[in-house]
N, C-alpha and C positions, 0 to 999 in steps of 0.2 A: 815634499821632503825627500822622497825616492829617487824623486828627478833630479834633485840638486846633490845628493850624494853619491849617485853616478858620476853625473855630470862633474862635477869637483874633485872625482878623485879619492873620497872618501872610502868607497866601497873594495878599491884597488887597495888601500893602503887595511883593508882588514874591518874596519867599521859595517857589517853585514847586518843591524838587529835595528829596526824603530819599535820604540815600546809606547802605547799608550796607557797612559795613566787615569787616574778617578776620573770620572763627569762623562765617559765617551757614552752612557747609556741613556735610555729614557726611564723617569724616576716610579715606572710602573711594569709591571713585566705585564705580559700578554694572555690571552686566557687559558692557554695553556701551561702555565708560568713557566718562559720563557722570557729570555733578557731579548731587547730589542734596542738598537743601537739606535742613540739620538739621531733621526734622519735628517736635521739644520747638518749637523757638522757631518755626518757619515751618509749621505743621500743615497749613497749607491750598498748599503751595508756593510757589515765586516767581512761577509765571505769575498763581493767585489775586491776591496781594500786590498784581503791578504792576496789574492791570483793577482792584483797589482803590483805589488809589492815582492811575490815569486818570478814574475815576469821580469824585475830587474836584476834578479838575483841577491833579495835581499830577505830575514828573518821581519815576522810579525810577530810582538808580545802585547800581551796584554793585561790588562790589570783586574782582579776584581779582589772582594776581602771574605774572608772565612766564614764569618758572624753573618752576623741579621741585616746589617746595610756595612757599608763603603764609610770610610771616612768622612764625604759628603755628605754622608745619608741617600745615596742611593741603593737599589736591593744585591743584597747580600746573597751568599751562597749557602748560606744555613738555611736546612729545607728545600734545596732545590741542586742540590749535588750532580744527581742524574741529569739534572735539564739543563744544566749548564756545560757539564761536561761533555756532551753531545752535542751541542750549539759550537759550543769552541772545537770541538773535531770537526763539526759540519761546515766548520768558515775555516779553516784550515791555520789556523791559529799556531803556530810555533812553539810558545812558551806562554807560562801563565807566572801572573808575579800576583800571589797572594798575601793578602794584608790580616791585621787581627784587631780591626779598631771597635770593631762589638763584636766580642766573645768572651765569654769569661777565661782570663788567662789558663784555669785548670784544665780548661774542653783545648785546647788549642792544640795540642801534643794529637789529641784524641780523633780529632775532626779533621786533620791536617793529614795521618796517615790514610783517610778516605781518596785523597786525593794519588 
């Protein structure tokens, strides 16, 4: 996708951001709980990805959701604030697009300014 949005002209004409969305992770975090990126679809990781992706001059976003899991049901950032938010510093992550599809609508104001 990077390559083709150079290549085409896209990134000249202002289009600088690929976002991924739900599913990029493995549906268990790590023993340190930590997210770990599905290694089928992301074999080289997220941090690879984004120095890829800075290499063409282009923004990495990514997705996760506030609550207990993702839309999918994969794990969520409830309870693991610090670990994630360290992971996505540490893979040099651009922006974060976070969801609220388990949380209780009241905590969402709440849990959202940790962020």
């Amino acid at each position: 996708m990077a390559d083709r949005m150079v290549e085409d002209g896209f990134r000249a004409a202002g289009y600088v951001s690929v976002h991924i969305d739900d599913c990029w992770m493995q549906r268990k975090r790590d023993s340190k709980g930590r997210l770990l990126a599905d290694d089928k679809r992301f074999a080289s990781g997220m941090g690879a990805l984004a120095d890829y992706m800075h290499s063409k001059g282009l923004k990495l976003g990514i997705y996760e959701d506030i609550g207990t899991a993702t839309c999918e049901g994969y794990p969520g950032t409830w309870g693991h604030l610090n670990e994630d938010a360290t992971s996505f510093a540490d893979w040099k992550v651009d922006y974060l697009k976070l969801d609220g599809c388990n949380l209780n609508a009241s905590l969402m104001a709440k849990q959202g300014e940790k962020w």
